[in-house]
C-alpha positions in Angstrom: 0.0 0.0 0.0 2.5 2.4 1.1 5.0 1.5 -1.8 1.5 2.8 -4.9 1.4 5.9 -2.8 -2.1 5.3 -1.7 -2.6 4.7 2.1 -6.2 3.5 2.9 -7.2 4.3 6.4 -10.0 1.5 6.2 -7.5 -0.9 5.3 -6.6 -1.6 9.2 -10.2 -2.2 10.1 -10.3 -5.7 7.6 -11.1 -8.5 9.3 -9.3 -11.6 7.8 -9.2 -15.2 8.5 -5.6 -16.8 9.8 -3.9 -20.0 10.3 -5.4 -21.2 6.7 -9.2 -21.0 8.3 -10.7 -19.6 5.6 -12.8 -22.4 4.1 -13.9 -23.8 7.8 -17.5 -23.8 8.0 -20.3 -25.5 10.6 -23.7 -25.9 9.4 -23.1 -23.6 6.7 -21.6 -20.9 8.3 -17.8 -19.2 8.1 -16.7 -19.8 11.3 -12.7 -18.3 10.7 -10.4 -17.6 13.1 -9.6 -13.7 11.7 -7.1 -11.8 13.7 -10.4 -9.8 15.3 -10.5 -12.9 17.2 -7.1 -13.6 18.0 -7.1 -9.9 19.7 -9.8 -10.4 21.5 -8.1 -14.0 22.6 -4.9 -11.9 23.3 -6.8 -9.4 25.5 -8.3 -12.1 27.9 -5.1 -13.6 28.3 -3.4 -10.5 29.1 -6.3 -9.9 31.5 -6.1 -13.2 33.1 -2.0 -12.9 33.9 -2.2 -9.2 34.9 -5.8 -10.9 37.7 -3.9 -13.5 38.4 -0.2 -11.7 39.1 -1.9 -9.2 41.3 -4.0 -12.1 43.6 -1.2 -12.9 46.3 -2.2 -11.2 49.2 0.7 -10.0 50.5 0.6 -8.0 53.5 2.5 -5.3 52.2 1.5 -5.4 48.7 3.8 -5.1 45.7 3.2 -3.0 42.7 1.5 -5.7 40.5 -0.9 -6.4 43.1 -0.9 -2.7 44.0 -2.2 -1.8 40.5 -5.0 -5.0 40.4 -6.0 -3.5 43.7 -6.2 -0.2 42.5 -8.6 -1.1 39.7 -11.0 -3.6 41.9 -11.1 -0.8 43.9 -11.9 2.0 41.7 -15.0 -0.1 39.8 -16.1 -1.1 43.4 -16.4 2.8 44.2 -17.9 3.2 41.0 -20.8 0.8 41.3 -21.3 1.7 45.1 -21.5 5.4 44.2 -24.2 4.7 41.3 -25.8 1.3 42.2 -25.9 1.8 45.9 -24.6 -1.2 47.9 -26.7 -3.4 45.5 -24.4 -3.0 42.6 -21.5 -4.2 44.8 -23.0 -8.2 43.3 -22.1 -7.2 39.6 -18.5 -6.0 40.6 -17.0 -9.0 39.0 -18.8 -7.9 35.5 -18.3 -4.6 35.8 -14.5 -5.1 36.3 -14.6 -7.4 33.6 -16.0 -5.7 31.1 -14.3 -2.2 31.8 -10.5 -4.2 32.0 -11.3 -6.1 29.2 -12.3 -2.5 26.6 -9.4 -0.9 28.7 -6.7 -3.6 27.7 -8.2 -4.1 24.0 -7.8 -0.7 23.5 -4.2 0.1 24.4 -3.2 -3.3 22.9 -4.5 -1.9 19.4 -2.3 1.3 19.9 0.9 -0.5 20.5 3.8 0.4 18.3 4.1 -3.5 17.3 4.5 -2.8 13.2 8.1 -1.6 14.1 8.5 -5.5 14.8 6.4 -7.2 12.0 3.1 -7.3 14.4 0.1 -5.5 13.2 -2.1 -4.5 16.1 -5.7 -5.2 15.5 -8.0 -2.7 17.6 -11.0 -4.8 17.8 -13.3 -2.8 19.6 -13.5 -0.4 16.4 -16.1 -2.7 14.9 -19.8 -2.3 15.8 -20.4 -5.9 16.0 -17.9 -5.9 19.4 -18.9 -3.2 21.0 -22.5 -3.6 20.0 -22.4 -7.0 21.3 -21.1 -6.4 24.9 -23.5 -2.9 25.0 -26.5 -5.8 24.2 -25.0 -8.2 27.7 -25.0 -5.4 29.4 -28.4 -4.4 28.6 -29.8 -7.8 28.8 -28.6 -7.9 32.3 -30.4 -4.9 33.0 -33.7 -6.6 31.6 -33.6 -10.0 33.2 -32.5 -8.5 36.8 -35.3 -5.7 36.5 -38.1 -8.2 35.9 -36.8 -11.2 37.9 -36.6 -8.4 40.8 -40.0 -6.1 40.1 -42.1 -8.4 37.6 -44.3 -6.2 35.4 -43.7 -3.2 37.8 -40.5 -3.0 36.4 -42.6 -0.3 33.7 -42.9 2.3 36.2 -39.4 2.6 34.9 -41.0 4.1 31.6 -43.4 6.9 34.0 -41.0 9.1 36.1 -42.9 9.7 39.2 -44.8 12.5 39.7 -46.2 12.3 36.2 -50.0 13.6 35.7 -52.1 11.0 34.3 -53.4 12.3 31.1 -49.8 12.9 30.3 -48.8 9.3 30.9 -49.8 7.9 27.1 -47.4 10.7 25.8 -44.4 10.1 28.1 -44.3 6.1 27.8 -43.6 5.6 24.4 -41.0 7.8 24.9 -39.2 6.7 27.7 -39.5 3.2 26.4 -37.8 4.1 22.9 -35.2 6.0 25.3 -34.5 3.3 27.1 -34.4 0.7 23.9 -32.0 3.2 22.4 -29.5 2.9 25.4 -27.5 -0.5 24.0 -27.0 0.9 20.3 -25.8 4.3 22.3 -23.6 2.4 24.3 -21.9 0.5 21.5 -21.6 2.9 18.8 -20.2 5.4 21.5 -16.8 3.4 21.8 -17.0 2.2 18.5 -17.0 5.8 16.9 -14.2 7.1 19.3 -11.7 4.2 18.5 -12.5 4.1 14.7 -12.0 7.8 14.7 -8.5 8.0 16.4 -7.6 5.2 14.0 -8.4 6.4 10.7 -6.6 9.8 12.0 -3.3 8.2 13.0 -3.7 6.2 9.3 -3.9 10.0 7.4 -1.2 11.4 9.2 1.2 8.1 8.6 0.1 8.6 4.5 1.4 11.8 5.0 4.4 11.0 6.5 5.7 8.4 3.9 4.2 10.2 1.0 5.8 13.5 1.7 9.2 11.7 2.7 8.7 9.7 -0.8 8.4 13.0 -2.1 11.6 14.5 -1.2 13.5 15.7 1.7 11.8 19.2 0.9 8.5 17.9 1.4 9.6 15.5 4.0 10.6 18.6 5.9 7.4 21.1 5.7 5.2 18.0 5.7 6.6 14.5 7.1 7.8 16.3 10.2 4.9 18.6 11.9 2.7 15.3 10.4 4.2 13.2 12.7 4.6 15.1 15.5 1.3 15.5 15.3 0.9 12.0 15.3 3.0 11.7 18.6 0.4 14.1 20.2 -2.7 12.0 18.7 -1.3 8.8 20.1 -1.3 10.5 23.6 -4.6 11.5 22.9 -5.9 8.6 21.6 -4.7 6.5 24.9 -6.6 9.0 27.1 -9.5 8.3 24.8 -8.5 4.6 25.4 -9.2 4.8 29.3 -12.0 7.2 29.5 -14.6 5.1 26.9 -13.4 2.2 29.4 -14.5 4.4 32.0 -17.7 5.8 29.9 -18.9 2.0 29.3 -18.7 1.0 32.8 -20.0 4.3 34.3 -22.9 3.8 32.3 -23.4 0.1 32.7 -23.2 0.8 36.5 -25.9 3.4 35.9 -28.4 1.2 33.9 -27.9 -1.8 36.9 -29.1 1.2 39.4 -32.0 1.3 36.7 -32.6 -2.3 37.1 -32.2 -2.8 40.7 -33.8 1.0 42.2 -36.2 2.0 39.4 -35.0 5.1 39.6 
């Protein structure tokens, strides 16, 4: 790609199959192992060794189990401050969940083609982060009416609502609340594709100015990527607050679920 000149900024989002799985079907269906799926396999392991390095227990703990602790800690006082002591059950998930977007995140934004490895940054596809804003929302929906039954609806009618307005308000809380799951996924699926494609533009700049010349290479191939420098700081903030985001507002929806509020 970069040797025609053209850089395509989509090209980093293909998913392709590996290992020579590309005919392996069951029941009719492609069932591939593409490199979306070895990330995501690389992610829980990654997740797993950094749980299981930081579960000793030492009295005076080290900084592995320092950091673990740090993390348990800050999702506990995240679902405690927005779930109430309730939420304290679904700390497991929630840590989960948030570690797991965390880690896949940074992973994708490692420097790794310097050494052959191209990072794939899974969680810039709607079908991931769709998917885990839909298991988050069907936990909403089976605790909310295993706990309330059918009075889990009041949800829809924020109290204090007059009665003729009641027919008007419902359908609109209800498609507010159905909307929440596509919200949640397309939010972190936007921000990730976004820093992406940006970091692609500025690397086509880079090696198509320094192709150009050492003239352009200088008044182009430089500020572009220092300016990628500053994006890829960016982008790993972005990387840890739609972690955050996802799990703030999965915390919030359980309150939903569990309070009614």
């Amino acid at each position: 790609m970069a040797e025609s000149g053209k850089i395509d900024p989509m090209h980093q989002f293909s998913i392709e199959p590996l290992f020579g799985t590309d005919h392996w079907q069951l029941a009719g269906h492609n069932i591939a192992f593409t490199n979306s799926a070895l990330w995501m396999v690389a992610t829980t392991i990654v997740l797993w060794i950094f749980v299981a390095g930081g579960m000793k227990r030492e009295l005076v703990p080290g900084r592995w189990q320092a950091a673990v602790e740090f993390f348990t800690g800050f999702i506990d006082k995240l679902l405690l401050e927005n779930a109430g002591s309730a939420g304290k059950k679904y700390m497991p998930y929630v840590f989960s969940l948030f570690m797991f977007i965390l880690l896949a995140n940074l992973l994708g934004l490692l420097p790794l083609g310097l050494v052959g490895v191209h990072p794939f940054t899974f969680t810039s596809h709607f079908t991931v982060t769709g998917a885990l804003a839909v298991l988050s929302f069907s936990i909403v929906l089976i605790v909310g009416f295993f706990k309330h039954k059918l009075h889990f609806f009041s949800l829809f009618v924020p109290h204090g609502t007059p009665l003729p307005m009641i027919p008007v308000i419902f359908p609109i809380e209800l498609v507010s609340f159905m909307v929440r799951p596509f919200s949640l996924g397309l939010r972190l699926f936007v921000a990730m594709t976004a820093g992406h494609v940006l970091l692609k533009v500025l690397a086509g700049f880079v090696i198509n100015s320094t192709n150009a010349g050492v003239g352009y290479g200088a008044l182009v191939g430089i500020p572009s990527f220092a300016l990628m420098i500053g994006i890829s700081a960016l982008e790993m903030l972005v990387a840890c607050i739609q972690a955050y985001v996802f799990a703030l507002l999965t915390s919030l929806y359980i309150n939903d679920a569990e309070h009614l509020h």
